[in-house]
C-alpha positions as CSV (number, residue, x, y, z in Angstrom):
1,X,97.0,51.3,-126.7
2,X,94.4,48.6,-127.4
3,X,93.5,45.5,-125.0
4,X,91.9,43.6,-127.6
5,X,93.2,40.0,-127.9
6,X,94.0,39.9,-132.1
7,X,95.7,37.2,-134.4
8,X,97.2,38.6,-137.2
9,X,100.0,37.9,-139.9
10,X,98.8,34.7,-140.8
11,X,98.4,35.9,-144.4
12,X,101.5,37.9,-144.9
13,X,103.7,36.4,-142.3
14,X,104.1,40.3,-140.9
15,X,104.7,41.3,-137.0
16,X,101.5,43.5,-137.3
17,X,101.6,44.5,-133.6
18,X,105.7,45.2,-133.8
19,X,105.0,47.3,-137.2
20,X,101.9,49.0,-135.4
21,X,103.7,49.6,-132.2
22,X,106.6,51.7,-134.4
23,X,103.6,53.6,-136.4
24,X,102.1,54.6,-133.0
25,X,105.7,55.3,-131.2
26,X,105.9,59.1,-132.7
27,X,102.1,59.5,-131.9
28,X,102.6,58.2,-128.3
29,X,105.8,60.9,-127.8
30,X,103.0,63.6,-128.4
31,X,100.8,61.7,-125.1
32,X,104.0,61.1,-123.1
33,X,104.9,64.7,-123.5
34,X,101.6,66.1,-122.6
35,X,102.1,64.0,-119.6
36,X,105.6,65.2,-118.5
37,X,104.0,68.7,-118.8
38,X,101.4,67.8,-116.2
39,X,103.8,66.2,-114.1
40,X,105.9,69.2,-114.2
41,X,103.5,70.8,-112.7
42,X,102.1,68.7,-110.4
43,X,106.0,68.8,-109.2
44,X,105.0,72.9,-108.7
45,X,102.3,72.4,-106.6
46,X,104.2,70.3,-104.8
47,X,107.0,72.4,-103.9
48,X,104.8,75.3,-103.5
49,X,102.4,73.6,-101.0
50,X,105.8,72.3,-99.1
51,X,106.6,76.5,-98.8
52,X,103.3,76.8,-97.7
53,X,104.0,74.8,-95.0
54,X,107.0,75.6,-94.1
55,X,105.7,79.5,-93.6
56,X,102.5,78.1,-91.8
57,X,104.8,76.4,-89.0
58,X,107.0,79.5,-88.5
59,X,103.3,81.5,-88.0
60,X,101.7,79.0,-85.8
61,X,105.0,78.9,-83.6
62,X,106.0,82.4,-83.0
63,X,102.8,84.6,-84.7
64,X,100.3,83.4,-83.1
65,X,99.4,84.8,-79.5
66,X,97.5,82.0,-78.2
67,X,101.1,80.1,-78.8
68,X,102.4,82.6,-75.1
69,X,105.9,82.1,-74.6
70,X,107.1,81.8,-78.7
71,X,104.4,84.5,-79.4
72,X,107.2,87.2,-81.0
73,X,104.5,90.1,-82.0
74,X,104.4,91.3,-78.5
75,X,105.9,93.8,-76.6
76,X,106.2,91.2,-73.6
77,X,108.6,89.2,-76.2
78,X,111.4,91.6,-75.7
79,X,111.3,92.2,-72.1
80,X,110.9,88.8,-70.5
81,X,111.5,88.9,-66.4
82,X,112.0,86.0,-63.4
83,X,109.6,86.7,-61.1
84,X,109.7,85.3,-56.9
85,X,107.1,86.4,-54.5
86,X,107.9,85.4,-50.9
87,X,106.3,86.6,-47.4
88,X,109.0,88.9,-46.2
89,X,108.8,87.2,-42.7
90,X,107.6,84.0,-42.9
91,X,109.0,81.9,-46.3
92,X,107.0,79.1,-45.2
93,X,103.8,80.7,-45.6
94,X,102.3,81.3,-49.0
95,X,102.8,84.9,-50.4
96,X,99.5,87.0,-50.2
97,X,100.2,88.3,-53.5
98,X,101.9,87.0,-56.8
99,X,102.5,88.5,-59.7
100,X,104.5,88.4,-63.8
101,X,106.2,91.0,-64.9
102,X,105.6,92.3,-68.7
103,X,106.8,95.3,-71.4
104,X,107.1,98.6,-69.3
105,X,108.3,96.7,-65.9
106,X,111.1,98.1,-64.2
107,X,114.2,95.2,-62.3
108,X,114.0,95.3,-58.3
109,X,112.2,94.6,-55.2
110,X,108.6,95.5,-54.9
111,X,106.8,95.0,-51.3
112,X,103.0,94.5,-51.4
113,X,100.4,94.3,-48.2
114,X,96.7,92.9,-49.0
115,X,94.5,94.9,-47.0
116,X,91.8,93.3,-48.6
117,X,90.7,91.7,-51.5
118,X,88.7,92.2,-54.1
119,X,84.6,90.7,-53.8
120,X,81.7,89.8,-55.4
121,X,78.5,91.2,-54.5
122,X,76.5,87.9,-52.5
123,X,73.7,86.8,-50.9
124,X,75.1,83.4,-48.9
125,X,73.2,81.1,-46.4
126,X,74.1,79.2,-43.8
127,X,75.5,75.7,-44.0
128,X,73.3,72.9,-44.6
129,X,73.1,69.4,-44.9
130,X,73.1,68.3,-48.6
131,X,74.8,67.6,-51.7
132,X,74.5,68.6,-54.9
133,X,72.3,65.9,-56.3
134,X,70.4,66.4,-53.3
135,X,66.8,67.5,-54.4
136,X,65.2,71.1,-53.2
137,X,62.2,68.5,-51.9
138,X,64.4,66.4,-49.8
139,X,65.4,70.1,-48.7
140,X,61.7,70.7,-48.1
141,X,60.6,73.2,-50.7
142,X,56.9,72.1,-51.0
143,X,56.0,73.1,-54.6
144,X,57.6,75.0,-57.6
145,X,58.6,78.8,-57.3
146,X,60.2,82.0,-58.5
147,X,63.0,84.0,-57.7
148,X,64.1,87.5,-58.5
149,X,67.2,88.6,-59.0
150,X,68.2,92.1,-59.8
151,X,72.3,92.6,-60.5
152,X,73.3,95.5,-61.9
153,X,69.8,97.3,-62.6
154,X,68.4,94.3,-64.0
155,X,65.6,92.1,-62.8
156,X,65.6,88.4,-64.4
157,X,63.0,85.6,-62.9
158,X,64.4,82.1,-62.9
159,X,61.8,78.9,-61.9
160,X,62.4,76.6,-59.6
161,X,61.3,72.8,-59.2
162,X,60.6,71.0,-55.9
163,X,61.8,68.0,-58.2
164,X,65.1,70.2,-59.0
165,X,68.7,69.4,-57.6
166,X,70.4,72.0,-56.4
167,X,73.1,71.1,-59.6
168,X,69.8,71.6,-61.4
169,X,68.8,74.9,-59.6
170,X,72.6,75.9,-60.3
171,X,72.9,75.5,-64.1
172,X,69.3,77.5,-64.3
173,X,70.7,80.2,-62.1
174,X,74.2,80.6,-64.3
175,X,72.0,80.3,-67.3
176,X,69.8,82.9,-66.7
177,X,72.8,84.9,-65.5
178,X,74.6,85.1,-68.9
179,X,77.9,86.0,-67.1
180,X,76.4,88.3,-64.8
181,X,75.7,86.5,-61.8
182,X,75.7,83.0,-60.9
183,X,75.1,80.4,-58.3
184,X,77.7,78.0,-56.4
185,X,77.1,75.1,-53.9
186,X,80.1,74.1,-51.6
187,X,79.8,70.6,-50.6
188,X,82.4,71.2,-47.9
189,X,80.6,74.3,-46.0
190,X,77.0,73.4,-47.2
191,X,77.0,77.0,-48.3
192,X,74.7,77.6,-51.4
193,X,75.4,81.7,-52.8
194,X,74.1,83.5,-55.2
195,X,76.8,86.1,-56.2
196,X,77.8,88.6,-59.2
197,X,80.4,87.0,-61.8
198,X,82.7,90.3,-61.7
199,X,84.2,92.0,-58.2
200,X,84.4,95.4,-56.7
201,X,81.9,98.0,-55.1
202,X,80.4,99.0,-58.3
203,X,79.0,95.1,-58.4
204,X,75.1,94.5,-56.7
205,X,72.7,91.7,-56.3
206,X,69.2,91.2,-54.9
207,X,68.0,88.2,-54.2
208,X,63.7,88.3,-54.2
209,X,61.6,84.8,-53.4
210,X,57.9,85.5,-52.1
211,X,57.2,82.2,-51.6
212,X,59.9,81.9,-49.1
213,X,61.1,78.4,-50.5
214,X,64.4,80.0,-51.2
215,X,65.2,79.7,-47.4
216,X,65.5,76.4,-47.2
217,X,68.7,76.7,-49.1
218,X,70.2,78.3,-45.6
219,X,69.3,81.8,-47.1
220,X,67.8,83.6,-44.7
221,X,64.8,86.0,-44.9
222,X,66.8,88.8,-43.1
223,X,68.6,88.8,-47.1
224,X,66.1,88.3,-49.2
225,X,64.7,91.6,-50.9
226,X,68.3,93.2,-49.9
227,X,71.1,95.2,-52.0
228,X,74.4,93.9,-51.5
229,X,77.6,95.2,-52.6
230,X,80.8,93.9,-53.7
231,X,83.9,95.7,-52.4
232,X,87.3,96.8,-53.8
233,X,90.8,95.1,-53.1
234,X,93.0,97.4,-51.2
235,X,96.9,97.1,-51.4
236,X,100.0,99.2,-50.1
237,X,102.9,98.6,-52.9
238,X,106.5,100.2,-52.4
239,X,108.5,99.7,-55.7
240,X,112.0,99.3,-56.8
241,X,112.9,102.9,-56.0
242,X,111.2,102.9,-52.3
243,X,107.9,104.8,-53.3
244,X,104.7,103.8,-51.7
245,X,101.4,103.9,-52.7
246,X,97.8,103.0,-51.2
247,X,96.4,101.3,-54.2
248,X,92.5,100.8,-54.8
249,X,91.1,98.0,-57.7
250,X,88.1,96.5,-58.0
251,X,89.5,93.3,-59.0
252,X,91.9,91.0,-57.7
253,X,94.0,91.0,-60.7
254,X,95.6,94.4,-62.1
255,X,98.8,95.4,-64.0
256,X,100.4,98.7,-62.6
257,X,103.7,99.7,-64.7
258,X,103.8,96.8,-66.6
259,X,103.7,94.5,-63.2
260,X,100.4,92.7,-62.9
261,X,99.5,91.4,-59.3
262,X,97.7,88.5,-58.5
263,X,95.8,88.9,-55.4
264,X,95.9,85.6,-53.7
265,X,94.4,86.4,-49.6
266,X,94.2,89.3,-47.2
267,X,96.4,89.6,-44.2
268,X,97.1,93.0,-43.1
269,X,99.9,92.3,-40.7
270,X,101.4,90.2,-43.7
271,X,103.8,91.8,-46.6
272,X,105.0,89.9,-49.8
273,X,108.1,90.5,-51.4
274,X,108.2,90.3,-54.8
275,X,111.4,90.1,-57.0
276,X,111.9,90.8,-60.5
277,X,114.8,90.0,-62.1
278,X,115.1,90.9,-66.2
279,X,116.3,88.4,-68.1
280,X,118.0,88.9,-71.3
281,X,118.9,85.3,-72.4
282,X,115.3,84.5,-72.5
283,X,114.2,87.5,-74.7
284,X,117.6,87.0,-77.0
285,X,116.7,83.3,-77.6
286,X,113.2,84.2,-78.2
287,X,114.3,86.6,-81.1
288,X,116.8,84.1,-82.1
289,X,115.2,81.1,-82.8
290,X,112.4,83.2,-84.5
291,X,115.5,84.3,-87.3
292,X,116.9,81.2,-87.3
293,X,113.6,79.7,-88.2
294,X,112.8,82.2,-90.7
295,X,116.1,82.5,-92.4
296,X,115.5,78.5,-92.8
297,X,112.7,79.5,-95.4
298,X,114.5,82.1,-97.2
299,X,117.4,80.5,-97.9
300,X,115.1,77.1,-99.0
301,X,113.4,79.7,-101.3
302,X,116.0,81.1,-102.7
303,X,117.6,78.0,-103.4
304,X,114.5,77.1,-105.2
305,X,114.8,80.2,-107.3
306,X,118.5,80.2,-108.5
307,X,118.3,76.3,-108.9
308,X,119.7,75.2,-112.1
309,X,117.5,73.2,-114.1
310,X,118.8,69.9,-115.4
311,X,116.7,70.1,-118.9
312,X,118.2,66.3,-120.2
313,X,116.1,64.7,-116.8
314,X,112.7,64.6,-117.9
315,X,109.7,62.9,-115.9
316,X,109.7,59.5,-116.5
317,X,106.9,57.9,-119.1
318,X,105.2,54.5,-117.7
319,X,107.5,52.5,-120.1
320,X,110.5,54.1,-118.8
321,X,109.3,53.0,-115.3
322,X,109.1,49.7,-116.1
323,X,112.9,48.8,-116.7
324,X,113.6,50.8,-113.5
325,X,114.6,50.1,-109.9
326,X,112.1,51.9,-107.0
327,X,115.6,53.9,-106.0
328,X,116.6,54.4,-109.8
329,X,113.4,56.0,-109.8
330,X,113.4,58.2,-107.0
331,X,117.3,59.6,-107.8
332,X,115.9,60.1,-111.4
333,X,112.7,62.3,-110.0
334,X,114.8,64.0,-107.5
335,X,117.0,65.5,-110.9
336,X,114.1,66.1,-112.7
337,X,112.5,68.1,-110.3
338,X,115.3,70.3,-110.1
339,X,114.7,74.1,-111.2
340,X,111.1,73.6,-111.0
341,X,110.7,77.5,-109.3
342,X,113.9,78.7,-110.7
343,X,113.1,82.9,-111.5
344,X,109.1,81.9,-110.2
345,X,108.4,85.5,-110.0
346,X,105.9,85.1,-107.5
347,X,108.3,83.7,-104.9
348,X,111.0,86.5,-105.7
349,X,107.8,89.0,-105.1
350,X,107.6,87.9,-102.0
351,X,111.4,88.0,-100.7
352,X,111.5,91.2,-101.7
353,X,108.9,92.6,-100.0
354,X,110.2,90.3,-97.0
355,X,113.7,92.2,-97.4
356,X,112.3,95.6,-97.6
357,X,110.4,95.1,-94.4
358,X,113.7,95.4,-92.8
359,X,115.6,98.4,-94.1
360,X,112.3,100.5,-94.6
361,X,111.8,102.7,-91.5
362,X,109.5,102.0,-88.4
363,X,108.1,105.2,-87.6
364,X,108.2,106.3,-84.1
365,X,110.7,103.3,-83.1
366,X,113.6,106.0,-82.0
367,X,116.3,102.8,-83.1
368,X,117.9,101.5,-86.3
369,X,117.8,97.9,-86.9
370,X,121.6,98.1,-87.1
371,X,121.3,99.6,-83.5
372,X,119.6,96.1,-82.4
373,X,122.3,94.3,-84.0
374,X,120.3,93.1,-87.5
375,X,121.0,93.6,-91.0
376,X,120.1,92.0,-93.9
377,X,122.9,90.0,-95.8
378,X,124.9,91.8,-98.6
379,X,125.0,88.8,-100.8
380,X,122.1,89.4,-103.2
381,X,122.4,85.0,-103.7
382,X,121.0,84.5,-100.0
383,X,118.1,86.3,-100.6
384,X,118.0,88.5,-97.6
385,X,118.9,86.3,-94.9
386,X,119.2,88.3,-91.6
387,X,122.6,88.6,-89.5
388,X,123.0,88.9,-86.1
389,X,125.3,90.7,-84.3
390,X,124.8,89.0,-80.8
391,X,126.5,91.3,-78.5
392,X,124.9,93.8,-79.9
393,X,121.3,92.9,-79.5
394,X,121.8,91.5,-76.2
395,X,122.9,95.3,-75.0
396,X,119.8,96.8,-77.3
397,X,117.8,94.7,-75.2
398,X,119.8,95.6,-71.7
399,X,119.3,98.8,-72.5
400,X,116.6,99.6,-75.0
401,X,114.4,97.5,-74.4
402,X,111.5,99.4,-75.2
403,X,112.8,100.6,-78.2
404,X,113.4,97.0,-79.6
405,X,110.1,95.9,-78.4
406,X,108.6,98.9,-80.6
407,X,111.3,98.1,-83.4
408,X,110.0,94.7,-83.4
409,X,106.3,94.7,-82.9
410,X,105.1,98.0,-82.8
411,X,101.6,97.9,-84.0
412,X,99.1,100.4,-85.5
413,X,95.1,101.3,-85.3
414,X,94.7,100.7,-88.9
415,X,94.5,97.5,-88.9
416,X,95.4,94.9,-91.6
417,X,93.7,95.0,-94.9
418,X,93.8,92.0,-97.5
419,X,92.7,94.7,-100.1
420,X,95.9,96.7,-99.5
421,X,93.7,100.6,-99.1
422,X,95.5,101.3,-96.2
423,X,98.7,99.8,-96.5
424,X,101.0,103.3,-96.4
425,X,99.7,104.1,-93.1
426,X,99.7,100.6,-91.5
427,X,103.0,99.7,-93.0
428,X,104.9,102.7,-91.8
429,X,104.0,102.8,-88.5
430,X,104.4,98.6,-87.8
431,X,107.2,97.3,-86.5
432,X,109.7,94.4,-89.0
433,X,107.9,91.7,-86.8
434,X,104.2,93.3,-87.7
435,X,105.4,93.8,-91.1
436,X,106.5,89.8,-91.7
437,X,102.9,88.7,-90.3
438,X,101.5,90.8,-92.7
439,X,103.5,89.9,-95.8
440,X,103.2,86.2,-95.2
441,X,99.1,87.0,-94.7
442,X,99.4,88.0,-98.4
443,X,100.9,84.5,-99.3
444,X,99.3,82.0,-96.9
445,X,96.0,83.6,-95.4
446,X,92.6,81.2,-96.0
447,X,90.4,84.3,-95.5
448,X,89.2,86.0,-98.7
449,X,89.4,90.0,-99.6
450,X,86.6,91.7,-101.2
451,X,87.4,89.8,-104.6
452,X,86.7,86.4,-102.6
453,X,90.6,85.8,-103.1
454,X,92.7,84.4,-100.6
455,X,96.2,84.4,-100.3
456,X,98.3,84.3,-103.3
457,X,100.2,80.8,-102.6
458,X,96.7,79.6,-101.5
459,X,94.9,80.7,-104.4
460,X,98.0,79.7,-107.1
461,X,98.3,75.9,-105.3
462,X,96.0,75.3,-102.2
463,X,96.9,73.6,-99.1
464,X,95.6,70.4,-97.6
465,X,92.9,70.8,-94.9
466,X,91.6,73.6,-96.7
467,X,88.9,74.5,-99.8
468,X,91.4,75.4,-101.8
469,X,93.4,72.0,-102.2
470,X,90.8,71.2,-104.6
471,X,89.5,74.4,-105.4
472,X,93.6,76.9,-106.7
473,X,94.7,77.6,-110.2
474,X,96.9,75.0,-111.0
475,X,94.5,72.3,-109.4
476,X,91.9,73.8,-111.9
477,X,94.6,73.8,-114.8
478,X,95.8,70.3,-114.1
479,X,92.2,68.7,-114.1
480,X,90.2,71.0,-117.4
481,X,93.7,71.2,-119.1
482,X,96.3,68.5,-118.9
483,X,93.3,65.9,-117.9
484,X,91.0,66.8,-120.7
485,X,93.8,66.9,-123.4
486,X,95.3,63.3,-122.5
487,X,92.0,61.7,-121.9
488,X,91.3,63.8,-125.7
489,X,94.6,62.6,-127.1
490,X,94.0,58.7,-125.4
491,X,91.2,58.5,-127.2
492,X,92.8,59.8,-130.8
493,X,95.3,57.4,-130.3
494,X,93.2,54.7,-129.9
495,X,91.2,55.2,-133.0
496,X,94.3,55.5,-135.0
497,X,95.6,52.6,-133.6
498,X,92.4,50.6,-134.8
499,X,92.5,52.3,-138.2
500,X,95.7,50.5,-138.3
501,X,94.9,47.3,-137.2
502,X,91.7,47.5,-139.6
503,X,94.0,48.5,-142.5
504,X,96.0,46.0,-142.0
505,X,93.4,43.2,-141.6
506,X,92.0,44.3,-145.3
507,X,95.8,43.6,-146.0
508,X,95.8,39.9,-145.0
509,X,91.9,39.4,-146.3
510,X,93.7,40.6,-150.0
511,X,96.5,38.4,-149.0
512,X,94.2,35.2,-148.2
513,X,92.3,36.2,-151.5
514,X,95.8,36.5,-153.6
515,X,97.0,32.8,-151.9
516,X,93.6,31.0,-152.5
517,X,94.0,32.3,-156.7
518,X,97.6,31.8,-156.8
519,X,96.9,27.8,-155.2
520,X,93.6,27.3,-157.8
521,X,95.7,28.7,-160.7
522,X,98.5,26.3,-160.0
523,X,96.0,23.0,-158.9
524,X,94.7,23.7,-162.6
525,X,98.1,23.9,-164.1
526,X,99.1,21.3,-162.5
527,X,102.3,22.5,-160.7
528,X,102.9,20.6,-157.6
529,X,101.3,17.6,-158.7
């Protein structure tokens, strides 16, 4: 334990640092074994924090909706189409209309004519001769000045500076806006507009400038102090089943029966045709790889819990280390660490309420699970690993797919709550998909419920990038426990192990004493000489 350089036995002829080192040995089993313990569960962290992450990459992938095509928890997920759009007459030209197809979309042929598009409400000049670093005095605007302008019933003055470029005069025009209207500058027409940010005929602007200065952006007086209004888009579609409807929007993008058009010009005399082709393998390989991925985790859990723990491999003390190879080592560790989650009741908590999410009913769904072609395995030892029966969810999703879709993600207005009040309702009315998301927001979320807890894996072992890698239970237990009694127990053994050096340094001073009388006594008896 002690650094300090010391000379001893030259009295008694004694190994004082072997004999010490054996008086400290059981003393030093009762550190080592306090360390073992921590490293134990340091090990438990560990492999919690390595679930963690293991669950955080199947949410980001496929629970996520900003992650689109892998997003499983919509309805979109389970009817996934091919989509074409071609002019019917022309395939040269570029269709007038686009559009994706979505949950509710029916197979076929659609047929769409743009009568006209959707626009803003605008107040446009003429073309002039400028850039957009050109300044409004180069433009000859002689001082500063004020315009009005009124969009949707309300009035908002922005200033103006001679000094200002028109990318000046833009970004206080869209500022001032505040998504309402806004200002554009094409370089290629010399067209400077003032317009409203949305479309349709409900949209209005009024452009106001008393000074007039506002004309020598190409906008002419005629406009000034004018309402003008947006207009609608105005389409003839003929679905799958050779109906045909005049169809009104106000905007330029709208979903009718689970088809949403993209309006992309208007020609009249022009018609687009539109395919849409459903497209099982997609939506089956979605659903797929989502199990596969998830069924991954279980059966790494499970294995964690029925691991048998091999109780004669026990973390490794520094000494041990020593007369060890770096692979020795690891193989050693890799034995030791075995069993560390066996029976952890938290995990098992959480695969089965991940395995009841599938056999409990989805209200409303009008389909079994077994009816998609899922069950949950019979052998109690994989943990509730999911089977699929291929053929069968392929024709669930040829023919039902609406039903798997609501099955799968059906959603509810109560929405989720980390302090479980409402979790009857909400839970009985999701769908299995909704019900994982919510179950693994339990284990893994980093927001807090009204008790300022967050998830239970989070709050029992933390994750990096987070407050709780520092701030979890067994953090907190490793540190004021296991950290606190070693330093405590460090500093014992160190004051033992100078009680013993002390003791026996009075051992060789008696010693030194003894030989210096025994060597007088015989000098004056004259042995030796």
């Amino acid at each position: 334990m002690s650094d300090k350089l010391r000379i001893t036995g030259l009295a008694t002829g004694l190994d004082v640092d072997s004999i010490v080192k054996q008086m400290m040995k059981a003393e030093n089993m009762k550190l080592d074994t306090i360390k073992q313990n921590r490293q134990y569960l340091q090990w438990k962290q560990d492999a919690y924090r390595d679930i963690l992450s293991d669950i955080n990459t199947l949410k980001a992938t496929y629970l996520d909706v900003l992650k689109g095509d892998n997003y499983i928890l919509s309805p979109n997920a389970y009817s996934v189409f091919d989509v074409t759009s071609v002019d019917s007459t022309n395939s040269s030209l570029p269709p007038t209309a686009t559009a994706t197809a979505g949950y509710g979309a029916k197979a076929g042929v659609y047929s769409i004519t743009v009568n006209s598009i959707a626009k803003a409400a605008k107040v446009e000049g003429a073309s002039i001769t400028a850039t957009k670093s050109t300044t409004l005095k180069d433009l000859g605007v002689s001082g500063n000045f004020i315009i009005t302008i009124t969009s949707n019933g309300k009035s908002t003055d922005v200033v103006l500076n001679k000094t200002d470029r028109i990318s000046d005069a833009i970004n206080k025009i869209n500022s001032a806006g505040s998504g309402v209207f806004k200002a554009e500058f094409s370089e290629l027409t010399g067209k400077f507009r003032i317009m409203t940010v949305g479309t349709g005929e409900d949209k209005d602007i009024k452009v106001e400038d008393t000074s007039g200065n506002i004309t020598n952006l190409g906008i002419s007086t005629g406009d000034l102090g004018q309402d003008k209004k947006g207009s609608n888009a105005s389409v003839t579609i003929t679905n799958p089943d050779g109906e045909t409807a005049n169809v009104t929007k106000s905007t330029n993008t709208f979903t009718i029966d689970g088809v949403t058009y993209n309006l992309q010009s208007e020609d009249g005399t022009r018609t687009s045709k539109i395919t849409i082709t459903q497209n099982i393998q997609k939506s089956f390989d979605k659903i797929k790889a989502f199990i596969d991925k998830y069924n991954e985790i279980i059966t790494k859990i499970q294995t964690k819990l029925t691991e048998k723990k091999e109780y004669s491999y026990k973390p490794l003390t520094d000494d041990q280390k020593k007369d060890m190879k770096e692979d020795e080592i690891k193989k050693w560790e890799e034995k030791a660490k075995q069993g560390i989650l066996s029976g952890d009741s938290m995990l098992q908590n959480m695969l089965y309420s991940l395995r009841r999410a599938f056999y409990d009913k989805v209200e409303g769904a009008g389909i079994s699970l077994s009816e998609v072609g899922l069950s949950t395995s019979s052998d109690f030892t994989q943990g509730g690993k999911i089977i699929i029966d291929e053929a069968k969810l392929k024709d669930a999703l040829q023919n039902k797919g609406d039903l798997v879709a609501k099955i799968f993600s059906q959603d509810s207005d109560i929405k989720y709550d980390p302090d479980h009040k409402t979790d009857g309702g909400r839970y009985n009315q999701i769908g299995i998909f909704q019900r994982i998301n919510d179950i693994l927001k339990d284990y893994t979320r980093t927001t807090r419920d009204s008790n300022g807890n967050k998830g239970i894996l989070i709050r029992t072992a933390g994750i990096t990038g987070d407050i709780s890698e520092f701030d979890n239970i067994i953090t907190k237990q490793l540190t004021n426990d296991y950290d606190k009694r070693i330093k405590d127990m460090q500093s014992r053994l160190a004051q033992k192990e100078e009680t013993y050096y002390k003791q026996f340094s009075q051992l060789e001073t008696a010693m030194q004493k003894l030989n210096d009388q025994s060597n007088w006594l015989m000098q004056q008896l004259g042995v030796g000489s």
